[in-house]
Structure formats: C-alpha cells, structure tokens
N, CA, C and O of each residue as an XYZ file, in Angstrom:
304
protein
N     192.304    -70.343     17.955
C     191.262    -69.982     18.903
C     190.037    -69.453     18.163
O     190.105    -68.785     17.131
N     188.874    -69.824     18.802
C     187.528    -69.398     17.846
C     187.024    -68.424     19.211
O     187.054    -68.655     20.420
N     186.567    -67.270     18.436
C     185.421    -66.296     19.755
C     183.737    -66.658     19.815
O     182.946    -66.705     18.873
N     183.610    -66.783     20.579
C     181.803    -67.170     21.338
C     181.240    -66.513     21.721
O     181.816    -65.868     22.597
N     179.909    -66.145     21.484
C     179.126    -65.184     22.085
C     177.835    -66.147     22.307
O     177.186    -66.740     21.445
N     177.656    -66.129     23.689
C     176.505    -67.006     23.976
C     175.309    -66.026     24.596
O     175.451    -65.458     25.679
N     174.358    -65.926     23.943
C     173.119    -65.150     24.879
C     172.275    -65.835     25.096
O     171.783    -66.740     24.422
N     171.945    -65.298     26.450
C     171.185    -66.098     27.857
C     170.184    -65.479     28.067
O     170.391    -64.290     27.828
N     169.067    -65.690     28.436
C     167.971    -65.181     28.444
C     168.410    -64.474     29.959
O     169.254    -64.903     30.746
N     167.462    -63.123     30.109
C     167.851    -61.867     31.338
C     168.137    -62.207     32.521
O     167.384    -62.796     33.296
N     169.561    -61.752     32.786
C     170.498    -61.995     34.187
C     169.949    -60.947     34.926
O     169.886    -59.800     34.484
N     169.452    -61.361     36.293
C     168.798    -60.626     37.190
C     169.636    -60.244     38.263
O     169.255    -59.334     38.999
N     170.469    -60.672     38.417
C     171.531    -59.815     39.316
C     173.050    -59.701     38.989
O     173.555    -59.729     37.867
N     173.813    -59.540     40.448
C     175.049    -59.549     39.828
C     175.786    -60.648     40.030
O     176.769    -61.047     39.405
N     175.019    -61.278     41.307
C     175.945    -62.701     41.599
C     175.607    -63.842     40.426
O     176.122    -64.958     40.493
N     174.785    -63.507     39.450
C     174.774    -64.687     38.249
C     175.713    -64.584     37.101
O     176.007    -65.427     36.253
N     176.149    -63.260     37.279
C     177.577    -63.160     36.336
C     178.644    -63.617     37.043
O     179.588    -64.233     36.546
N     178.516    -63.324     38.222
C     179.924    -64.015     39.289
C     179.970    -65.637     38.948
O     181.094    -66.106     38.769
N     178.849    -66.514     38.848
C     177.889    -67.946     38.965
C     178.893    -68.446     37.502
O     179.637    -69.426     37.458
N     178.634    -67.440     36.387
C     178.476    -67.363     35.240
C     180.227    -67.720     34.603
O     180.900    -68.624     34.108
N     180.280    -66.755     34.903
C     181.512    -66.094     34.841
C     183.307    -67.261     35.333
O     184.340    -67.322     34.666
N     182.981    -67.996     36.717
C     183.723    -69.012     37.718
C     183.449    -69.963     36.513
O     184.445    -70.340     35.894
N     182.081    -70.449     36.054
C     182.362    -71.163     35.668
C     182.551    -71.834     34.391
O     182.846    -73.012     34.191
N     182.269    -70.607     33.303
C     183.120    -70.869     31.844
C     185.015    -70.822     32.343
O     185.891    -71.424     31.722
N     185.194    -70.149     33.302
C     186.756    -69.649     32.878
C     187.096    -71.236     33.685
O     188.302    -71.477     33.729
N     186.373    -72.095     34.183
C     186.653    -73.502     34.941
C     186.865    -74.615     33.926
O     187.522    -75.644     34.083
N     185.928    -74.067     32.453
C     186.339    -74.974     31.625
C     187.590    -75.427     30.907
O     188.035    -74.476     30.265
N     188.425    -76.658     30.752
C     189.545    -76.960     29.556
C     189.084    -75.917     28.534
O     187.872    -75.799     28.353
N     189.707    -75.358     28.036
C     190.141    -75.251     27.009
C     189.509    -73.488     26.531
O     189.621    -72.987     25.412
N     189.065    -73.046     27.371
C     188.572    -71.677     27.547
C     189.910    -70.528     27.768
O     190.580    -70.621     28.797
N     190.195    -69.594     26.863
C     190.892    -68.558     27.475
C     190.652    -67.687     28.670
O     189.926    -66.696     28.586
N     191.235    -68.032     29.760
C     190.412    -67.553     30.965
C     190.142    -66.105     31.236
O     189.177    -65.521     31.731
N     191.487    -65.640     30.677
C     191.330    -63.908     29.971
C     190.158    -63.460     29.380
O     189.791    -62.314     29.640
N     189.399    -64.267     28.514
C     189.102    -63.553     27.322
C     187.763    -63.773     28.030
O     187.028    -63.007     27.406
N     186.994    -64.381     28.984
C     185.332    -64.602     29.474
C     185.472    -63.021     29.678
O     186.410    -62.251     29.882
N     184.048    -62.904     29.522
C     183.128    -61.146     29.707
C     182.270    -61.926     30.120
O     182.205    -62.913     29.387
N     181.584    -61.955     30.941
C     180.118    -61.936     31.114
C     179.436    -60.512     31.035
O     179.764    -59.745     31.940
N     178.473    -60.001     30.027
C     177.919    -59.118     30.010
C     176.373    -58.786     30.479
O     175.367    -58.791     29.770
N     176.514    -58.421     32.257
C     174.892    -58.278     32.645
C     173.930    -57.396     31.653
O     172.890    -57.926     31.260
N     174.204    -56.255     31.298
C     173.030    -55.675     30.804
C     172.731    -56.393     29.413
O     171.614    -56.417     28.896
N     173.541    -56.805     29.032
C     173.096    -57.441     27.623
C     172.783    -59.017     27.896
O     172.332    -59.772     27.035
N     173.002    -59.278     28.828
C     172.422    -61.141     29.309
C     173.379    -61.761     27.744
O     172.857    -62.089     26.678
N     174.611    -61.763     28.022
C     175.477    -62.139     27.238
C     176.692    -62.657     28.178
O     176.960    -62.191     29.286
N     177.591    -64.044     27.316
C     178.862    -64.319     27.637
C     179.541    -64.477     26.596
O     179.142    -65.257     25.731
N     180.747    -63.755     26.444
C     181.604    -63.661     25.103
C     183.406    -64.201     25.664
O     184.165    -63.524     26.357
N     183.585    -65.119     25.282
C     185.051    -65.474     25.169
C     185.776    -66.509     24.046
O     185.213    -66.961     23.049
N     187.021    -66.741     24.418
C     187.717    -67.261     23.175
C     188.233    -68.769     23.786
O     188.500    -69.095     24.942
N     188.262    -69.675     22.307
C     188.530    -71.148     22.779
C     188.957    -71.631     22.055
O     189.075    -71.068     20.967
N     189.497    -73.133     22.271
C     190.162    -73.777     21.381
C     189.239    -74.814     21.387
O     188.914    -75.468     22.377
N     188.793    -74.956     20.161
C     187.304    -76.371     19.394
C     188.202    -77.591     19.683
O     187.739    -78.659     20.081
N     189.479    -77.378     19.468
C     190.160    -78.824     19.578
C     190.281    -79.389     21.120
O     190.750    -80.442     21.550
N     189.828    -78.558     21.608
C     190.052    -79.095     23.248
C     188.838    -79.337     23.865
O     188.651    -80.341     24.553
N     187.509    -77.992     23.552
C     186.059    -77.927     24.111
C     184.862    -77.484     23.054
O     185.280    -76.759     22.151
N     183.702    -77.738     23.014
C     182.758    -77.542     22.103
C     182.157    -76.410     22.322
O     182.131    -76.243     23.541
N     181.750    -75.702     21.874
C     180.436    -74.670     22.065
C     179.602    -75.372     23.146
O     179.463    -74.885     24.267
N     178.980    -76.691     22.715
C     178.006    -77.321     23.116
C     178.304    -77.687     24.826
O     177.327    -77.944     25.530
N     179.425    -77.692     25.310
C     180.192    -78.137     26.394
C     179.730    -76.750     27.132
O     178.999    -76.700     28.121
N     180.268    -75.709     26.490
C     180.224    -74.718     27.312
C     178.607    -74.218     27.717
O     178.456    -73.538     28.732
N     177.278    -74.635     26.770
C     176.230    -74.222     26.987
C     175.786    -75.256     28.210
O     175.174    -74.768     29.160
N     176.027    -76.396     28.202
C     175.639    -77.421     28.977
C     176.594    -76.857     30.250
O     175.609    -76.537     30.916
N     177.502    -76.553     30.951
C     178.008    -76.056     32.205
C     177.246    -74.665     32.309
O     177.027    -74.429     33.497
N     176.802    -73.736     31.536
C     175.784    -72.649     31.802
C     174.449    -72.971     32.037
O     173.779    -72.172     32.690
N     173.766    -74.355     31.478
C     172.256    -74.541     31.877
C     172.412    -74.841     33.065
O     171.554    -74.471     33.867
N     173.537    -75.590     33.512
C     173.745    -76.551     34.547
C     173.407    -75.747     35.651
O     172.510    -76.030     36.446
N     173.968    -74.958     35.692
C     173.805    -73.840     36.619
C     172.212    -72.921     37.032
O     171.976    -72.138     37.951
N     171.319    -73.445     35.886
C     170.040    -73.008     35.763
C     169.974    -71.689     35.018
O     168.968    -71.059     35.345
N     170.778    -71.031     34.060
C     170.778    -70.390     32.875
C     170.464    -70.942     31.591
O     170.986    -71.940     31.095
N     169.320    -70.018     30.948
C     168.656    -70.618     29.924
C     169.672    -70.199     28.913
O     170.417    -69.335     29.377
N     169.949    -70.539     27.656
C     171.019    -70.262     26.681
C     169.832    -70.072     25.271
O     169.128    -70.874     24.657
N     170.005    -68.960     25.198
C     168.693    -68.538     23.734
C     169.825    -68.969     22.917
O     169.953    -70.188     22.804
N     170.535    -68.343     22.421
C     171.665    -68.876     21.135
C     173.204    -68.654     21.061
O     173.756    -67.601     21.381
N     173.724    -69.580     20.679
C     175.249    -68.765     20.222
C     175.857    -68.710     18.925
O     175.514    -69.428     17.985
N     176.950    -67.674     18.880
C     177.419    -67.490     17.796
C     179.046    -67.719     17.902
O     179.667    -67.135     18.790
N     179.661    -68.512     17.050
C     181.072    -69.214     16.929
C     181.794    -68.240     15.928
O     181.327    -68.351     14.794
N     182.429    -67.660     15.996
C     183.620    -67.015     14.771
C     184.742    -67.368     15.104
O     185.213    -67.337     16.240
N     185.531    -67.934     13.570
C     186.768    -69.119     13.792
C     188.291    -67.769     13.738
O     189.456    -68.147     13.861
C-alpha cells in the first residue's frame, strides 16, 4: 500500500468533504479506512494499492466533481 496526500485548492464548506470524501472511498483499490478528507487544510490523505489504481485516477474522480487538485504527494 502507498499513502497520498492530495491538496485541493480551499474547501468552502462541509458538504464538499462529504462530495469528497463518498467519492475517493468509491474508488477500486482505495483503503476505505484510511480517506481523511481534511477541511481546514483543503487536503485528502489516504492509502492505496498502485497495482489496482493510480494517483492520477484518483485526481481525475476529484476534478470530476469540480475540485481543483494543486498537487500530490505519493509515499510507497
């Protein structure tokens, strides 16, 4: 399992972590445990398996949603 920290440019309420939140833990291959969505820090941090889903997978189901994704960081 690799940990992710994706930051999103500023979450303005609380139902966009709810938004946020449904739908990383919806992805294959996401530990559904391990999603945080963090409002005050406009952050999402959880753990995954690369062999199943990409980083890139998971930013593309967060734009989708109309969340901008400033950057992420992968530790294996």
């Amino acid at each position: 399992m690799s940990k992710a920290t994706i930051q999103l440019s500023a979450l303005t309420c609380p139902s966009c972590v709810l938004k946020i939140d449904n739908a990383v833990k919806a992805i294959p291959g996401v530990a559904r445990d391990s999603v945080k969505v963090l409002f005050n820090a406009s952050k999402v941090k959880f753990d995954f398996d690369e062999a199943v889903v990409s980083i890139a997978a998971v930013e593309k189901a967060i734009t989708a949603l109309g969340y901008e994704v400033l950057k992420s960081q992968v530790k294996a």
